[in-house]
ZAZA-959822 format. One record per residue (C-alpha): x, y, z; residue in one letter. Coordinates in pm, whole numbers, plus 50000, padded with zeros to 5 digits. Example, Ala and Ser with C-alpha at 12.3 -4.5 7.8 and 13.67 -1.06 7.14 Angstrom:
! ZAZA-959822
512304955050780A
513674989450714S
//
This chain:
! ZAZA-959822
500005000050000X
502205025749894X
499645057449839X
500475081850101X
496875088450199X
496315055350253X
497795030650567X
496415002250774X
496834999751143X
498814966651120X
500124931750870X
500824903851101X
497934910251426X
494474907351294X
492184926051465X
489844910151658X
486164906351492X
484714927651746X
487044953851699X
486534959951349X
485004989951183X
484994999551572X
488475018551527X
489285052951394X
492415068051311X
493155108651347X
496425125251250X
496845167551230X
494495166550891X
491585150450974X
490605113051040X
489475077750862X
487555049051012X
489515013951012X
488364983950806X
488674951450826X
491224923150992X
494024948750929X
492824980850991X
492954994150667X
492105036750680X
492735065550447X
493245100850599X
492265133850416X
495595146750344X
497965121250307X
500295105450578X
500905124150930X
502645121151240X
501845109651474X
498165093351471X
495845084151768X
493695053751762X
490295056651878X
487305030651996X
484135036051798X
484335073051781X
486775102051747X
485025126851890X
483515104552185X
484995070052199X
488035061952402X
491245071352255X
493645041352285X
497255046852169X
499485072652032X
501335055751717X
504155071651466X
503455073051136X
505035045450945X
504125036450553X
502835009250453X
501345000350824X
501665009951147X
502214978051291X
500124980651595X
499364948551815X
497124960351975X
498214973552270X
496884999452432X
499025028452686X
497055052152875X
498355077953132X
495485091253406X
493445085753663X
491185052253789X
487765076653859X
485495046953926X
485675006253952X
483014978253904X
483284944254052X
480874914653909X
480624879953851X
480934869153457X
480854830653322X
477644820053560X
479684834553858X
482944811953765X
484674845853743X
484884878953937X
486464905853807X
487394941153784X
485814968553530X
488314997953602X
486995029753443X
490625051053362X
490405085653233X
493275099253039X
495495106952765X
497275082952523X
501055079052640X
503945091052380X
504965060052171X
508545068252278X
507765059652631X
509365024752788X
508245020653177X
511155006853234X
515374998553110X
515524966653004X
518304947952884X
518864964552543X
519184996552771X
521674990352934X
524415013652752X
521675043452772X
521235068153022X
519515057453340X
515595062053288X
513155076253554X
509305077253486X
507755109653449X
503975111153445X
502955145653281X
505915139452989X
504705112952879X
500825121052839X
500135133452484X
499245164752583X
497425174752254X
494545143852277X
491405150752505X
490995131852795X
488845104852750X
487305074252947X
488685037752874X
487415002953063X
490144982653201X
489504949653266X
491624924853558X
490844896253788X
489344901854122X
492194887154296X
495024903954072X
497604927354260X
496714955553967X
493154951354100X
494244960354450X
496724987354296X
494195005554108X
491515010954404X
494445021354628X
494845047254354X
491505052354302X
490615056354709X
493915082354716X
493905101754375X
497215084354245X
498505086953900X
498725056853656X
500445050953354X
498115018353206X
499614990752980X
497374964052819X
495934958052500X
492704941952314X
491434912752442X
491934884952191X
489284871952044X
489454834352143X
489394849352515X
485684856652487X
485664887452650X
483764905452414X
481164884252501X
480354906752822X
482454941052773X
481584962152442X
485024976652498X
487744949052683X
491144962552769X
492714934452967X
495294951753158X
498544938253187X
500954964153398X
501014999953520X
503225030453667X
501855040253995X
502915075454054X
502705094454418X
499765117154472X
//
């Protein structure tokens, strides 16, 4: 796919069926709904950098990531980084009450794609890295409301209603459910989170 206005989100995930034609794309000239088990979207003017992903709605669905603009595709997998606030939590039983769990309601901003959490091994030549909560926010993309999805009994459960009960920022790593995992079946939008920055109050 080599015309600039043109792009899909990714070319080795496929997006899950109940993620598709749910997903927009907006860059500085506008924005294109997402099609299909790649994501394929066309913007009004061509390529830009860099482009948020949205659930269902740009102007008031959930914005999800902050990608760079890359031809051809973006290669997304689906992950999804947000940086705010846990402003309300929901605890109920799914699967005839086989499973409890956690619907954590974050609102935020998409985190820079040049943010790591952490060093990891391939750091280890680089300057030392310390997490900084406002620099990484995207500054430019509205606040919005995402679910957030974790086992009752999961430490990140516990985590995010200590931050909830004491106003504590979160940086929030996770991504689309998969679509063997059958959460769809009870969340319209599932984020299963997977790892977060707790920041001091």
């Amino acid at each position: 796919m080599n015309d600039e206005q043109r792009n899909q989100l990714t070319s080795n995930w496929r997006i899950p069926k109940y993620a598709r034609d749910q997903l927009w794309v907006e860059g500085d000239s506008g924005a294109g709904r997402a099609s299909g088990e790649f994501g394929e979207f066309e913007l009004p003017a061509g390529g830009t950098s860099p482009v948020t992903i949205y659930w269902r709605d740009v102007h008031k669905g959930a914005a999800l990531v902050r990608l760079p603009w890359r031809a051809d595709s973006l290669d997304w997998d689906g992950g999804v980084r947000i940086g705010g606030y846990v402003d309300a939590m929901h605890i109920t039983n799914i699967a005839d009450g086989e499973l409890t769990v956690a619907i954590i309601y974050l609102g935020g901003q998409p985190l820079r794609n040049s943010l790591r959490p952490y060093d990891t091994a391939a750091d280890r030549e680089t300057p030392e890295f310390m997490p900084s909560f406002h620099a990484a926010l995207a500054s430019d993309v509205t606040e919005t409301i995402s679910t957030w999805i974790a086992p009752f009994d999961s430490p990140l459960t516990s985590i995010a209603q200590d931050a909830m009960q004491n106003n504590m920022r979160l940086h929030c790593f996770g991504r689309l459910a998969d679509e063997s995992s059958g959460w769809d079946r009870f969340f319209a939008l599932p984020i299963i989170l997977e790892s977060m920055t707790v920041f001091g109050s």
